[in-house]
N, C-alpha and C positions, 0 to 999 in steps of 0.2 A: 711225370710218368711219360715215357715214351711212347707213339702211336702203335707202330707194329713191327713186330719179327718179321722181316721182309721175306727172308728162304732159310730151309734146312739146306743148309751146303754142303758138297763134297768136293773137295779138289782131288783131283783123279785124271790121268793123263786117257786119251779118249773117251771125252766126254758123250760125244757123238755116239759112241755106244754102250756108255753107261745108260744115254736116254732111250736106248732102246731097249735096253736090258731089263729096266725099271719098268716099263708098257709091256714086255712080254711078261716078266714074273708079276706084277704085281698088278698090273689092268693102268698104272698110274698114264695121265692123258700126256701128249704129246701133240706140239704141233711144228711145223714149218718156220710160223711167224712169232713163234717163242723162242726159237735160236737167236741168239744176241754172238754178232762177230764184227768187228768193226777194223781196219787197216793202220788208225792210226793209236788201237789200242788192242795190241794183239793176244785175245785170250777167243777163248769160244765159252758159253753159256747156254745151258736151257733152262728154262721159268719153267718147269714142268707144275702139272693139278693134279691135285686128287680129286678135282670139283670141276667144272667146267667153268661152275660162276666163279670170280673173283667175290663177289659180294658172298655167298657162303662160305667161301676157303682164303682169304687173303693169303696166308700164308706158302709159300709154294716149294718146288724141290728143286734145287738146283746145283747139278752136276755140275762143272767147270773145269777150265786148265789155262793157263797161262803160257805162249810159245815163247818160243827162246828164239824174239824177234826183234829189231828193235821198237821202240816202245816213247813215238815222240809224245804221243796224248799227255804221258806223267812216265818221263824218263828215270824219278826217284822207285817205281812203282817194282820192279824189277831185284833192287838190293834187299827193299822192304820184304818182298816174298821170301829170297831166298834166306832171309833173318826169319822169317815164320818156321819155314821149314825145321830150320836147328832147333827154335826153341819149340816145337811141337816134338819133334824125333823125326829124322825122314823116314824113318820104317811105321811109325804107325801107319796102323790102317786106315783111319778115319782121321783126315785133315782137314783144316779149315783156310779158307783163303782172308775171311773174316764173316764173322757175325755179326750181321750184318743190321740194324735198326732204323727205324725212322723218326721222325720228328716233322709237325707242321709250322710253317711258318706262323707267327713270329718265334715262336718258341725254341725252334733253330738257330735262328740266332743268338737268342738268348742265353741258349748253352753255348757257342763260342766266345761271346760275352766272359763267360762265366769261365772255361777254362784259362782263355786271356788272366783274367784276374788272380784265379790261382797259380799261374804261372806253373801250368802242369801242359807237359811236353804231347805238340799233338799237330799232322802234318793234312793242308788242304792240297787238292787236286787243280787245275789248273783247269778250267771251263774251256772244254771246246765246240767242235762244231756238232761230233759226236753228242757228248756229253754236256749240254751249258746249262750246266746245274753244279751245284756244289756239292762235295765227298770231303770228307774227313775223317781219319784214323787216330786214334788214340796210343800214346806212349812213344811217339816219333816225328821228328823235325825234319823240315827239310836237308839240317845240316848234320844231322847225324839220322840216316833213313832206317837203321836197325830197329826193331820192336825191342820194345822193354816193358813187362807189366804194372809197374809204380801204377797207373792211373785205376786199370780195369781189373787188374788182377791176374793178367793171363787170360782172358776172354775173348783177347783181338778181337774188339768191337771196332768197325765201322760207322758211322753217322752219316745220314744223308736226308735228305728233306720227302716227307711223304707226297708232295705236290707232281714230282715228276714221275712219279710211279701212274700217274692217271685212274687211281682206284675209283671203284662208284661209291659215290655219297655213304649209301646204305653200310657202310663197314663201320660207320660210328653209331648207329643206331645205340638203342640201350641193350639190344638184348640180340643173340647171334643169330643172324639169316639163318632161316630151314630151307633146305633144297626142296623143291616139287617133287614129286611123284619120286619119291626113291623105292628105290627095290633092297630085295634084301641082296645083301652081300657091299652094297654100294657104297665107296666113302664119301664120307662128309667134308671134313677137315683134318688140318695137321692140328692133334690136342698141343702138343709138347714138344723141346727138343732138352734131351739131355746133357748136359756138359760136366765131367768129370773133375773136381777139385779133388786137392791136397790138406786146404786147409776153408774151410767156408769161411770162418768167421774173419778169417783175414779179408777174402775179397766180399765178402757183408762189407765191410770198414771201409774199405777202398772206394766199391760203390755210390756208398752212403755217403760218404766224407767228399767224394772229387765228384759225383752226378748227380749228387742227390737225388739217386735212385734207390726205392726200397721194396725189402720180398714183401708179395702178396702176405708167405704164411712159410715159418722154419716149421717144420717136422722131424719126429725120429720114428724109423720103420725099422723095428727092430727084428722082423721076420724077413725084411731084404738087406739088413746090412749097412743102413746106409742113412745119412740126414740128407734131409733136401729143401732148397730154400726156392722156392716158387716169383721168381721175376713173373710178374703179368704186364700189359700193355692195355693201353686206352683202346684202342679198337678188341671188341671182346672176341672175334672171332679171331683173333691173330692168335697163333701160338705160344703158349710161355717157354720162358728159358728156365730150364728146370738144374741150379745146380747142385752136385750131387757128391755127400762126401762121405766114403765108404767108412763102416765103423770099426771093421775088424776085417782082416785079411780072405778069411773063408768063404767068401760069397762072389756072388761073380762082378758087383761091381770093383767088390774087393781085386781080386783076379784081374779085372780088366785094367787097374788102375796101378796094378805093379805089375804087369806083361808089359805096358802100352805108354803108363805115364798118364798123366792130366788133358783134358781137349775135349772134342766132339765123344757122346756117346750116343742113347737112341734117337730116332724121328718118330714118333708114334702116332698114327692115324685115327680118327675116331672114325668108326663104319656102325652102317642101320645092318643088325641082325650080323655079331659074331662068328657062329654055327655058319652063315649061308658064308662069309668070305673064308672061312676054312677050306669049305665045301669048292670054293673058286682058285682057292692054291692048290688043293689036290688036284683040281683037273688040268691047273699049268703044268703039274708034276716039280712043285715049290715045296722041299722040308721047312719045317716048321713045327714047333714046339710051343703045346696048347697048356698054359698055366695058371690054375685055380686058383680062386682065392686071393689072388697079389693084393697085399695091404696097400702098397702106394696108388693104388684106384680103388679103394675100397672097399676091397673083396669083388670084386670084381673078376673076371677070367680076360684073358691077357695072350696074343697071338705073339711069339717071337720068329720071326723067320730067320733060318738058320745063314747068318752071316758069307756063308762061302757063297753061296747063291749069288750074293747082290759085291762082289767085289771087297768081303770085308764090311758093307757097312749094315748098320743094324737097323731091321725097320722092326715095329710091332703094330698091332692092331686092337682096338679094346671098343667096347657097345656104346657108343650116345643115344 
């Protein structure tokens, strides 16, 4: 199993003011020292929180973009993108630069080990002075830098080692950090990130078979339309990657997934007390659409903010 869902990503050209967009609509935290830009690898990034601890939220939000600069850090890195693009759709809305995971050493290794052996196509990053850690992408060489899903499925997974992220201890605890004194309306954590398949049991197979990774828990929710196979992570407070395969056209993941195509779909936030962060998007003047009952949290009520708001991407809210 892998350690943690590093970020809900968006690639998105001004990032800079996607993170601001995100701390005015949504309260999400911002800071100075969480902008990630570096010269000899030219993109911009924000680690944005829904939490201020890391130790409660590992998981974080992160806006990005890539310039159209050169790119000595990993000169491959540049083709690879613009292969993402096509095989996502350059008109979706919600793109990914990749999905991003970790793993602790030795175990890291041990999955390169391990793709080595199956001789399944997958492309390292070059340690700099930036960066002297290692990165790795699935479904691409260096001598052919195009993405192809044979390994993951379409998932554009990333791999990179959990040690340089510098997290605190406490994220592998057994059981998930509670934040102090929270107030209502406040978030906790990213529960979920959603990703739109075609076919699940295909990249079940893919997964299983080349990562030997496997779902938490397959489901069918037949009042949203949709199977979902629940990837979890060794750190319990990381996010899962939730994929999601529409069962019939009439519903909205159905909808999203023939407008848009396969990829990124929700980020969903767990917050103390529903009702009060309602109560905190109306007074940003944030639509949003309050939905009872949703079987895939278990009857539960379920916050959707309405996408135009946040640039196309979809955040939701639900009660831990």
């Amino acid at each position: 199993m892998f350690d943690l869902l590093m970020s809900a990503d968006m690639m998105l050209e001004d990032p800079d003011g996607m993170a601001d967009l995100l701390h005015e609509k949504l309260g999400i935290y911002k800071h100075e020292r969480w902008r990630q830009a570096f010269d000899n690898h030219p993109y911009i990034a924000h680690f944005l929180r829904v939490h201020k601890s890391l130790a409660v939220a590992p998981t974080r939000v992160e806006p990005q973009w890539h310039l159209d600069k050169p790119n000595p850090g990993d000169p491959f890195f540049h083709d690879f993108l613009e292969s993402l693009k096509d095989y996502q759709g350059r008109h979706r809305p919600m793109l990914t630069h990749a999905v991003v995971i970790t793993l602790r050493m030795p175990q890291f290794g041990a999955l390169i080990d391990k793709l080595m052996r199956r001789e399944l196509p997958f492309r390292m990053a070059q340690r700099t002075a930036e960066m002297p850690f290692d990165r790795l992408w699935l479904g691409t060489t260096p001598e052919s830098p195009g993405y192809s899903p044979e390994v993951d499925g379409g998932l554009c997974i990333e791999v990179m080692g959990t040690e340089p992220l510098q997290m605190p201890a406490e994220i592998f605890d057994p059981e998930p950090i509670q934040p102090r004194d929270s107030k209502p309306g406040d978030m906790v954590r990213i529960t979920s990130r959603g990703f739109l398949v075609r076919n699940l049991e295909d990249v079940l197979w893919r997964l299983s078979t080349n990562l030997d990774w496997e779902p938490d828990a397959v489901e069918q929710f037949n009042g949203e339309g949709y199977r979902r196979a629940r990837m979890g992570f060794g750190c319990v407070g990381s996010a899962s990657l939730d994929l999601i395969q529409p069962t019939f056209w009439d519903c909205e993941a159905g909808h999203y997934l023939n407008n848009w195509g396969p990829g990124l779909y929700y980020i969903r936030i767990g917050v103390n007390d529903l009702q009060a962060k309602a109560d905190d998007l109306s007074r940003r003047g944030v639509q949003y659409t309050l939905v009872e009952n949703f079987e895939a949290i278990d009857g539960r009520s379920l916050l959707k903010v309405d996408p135009t708001e946040l640039r196309g991407q979809m955040f939701e809210f639900e009660e831990i």
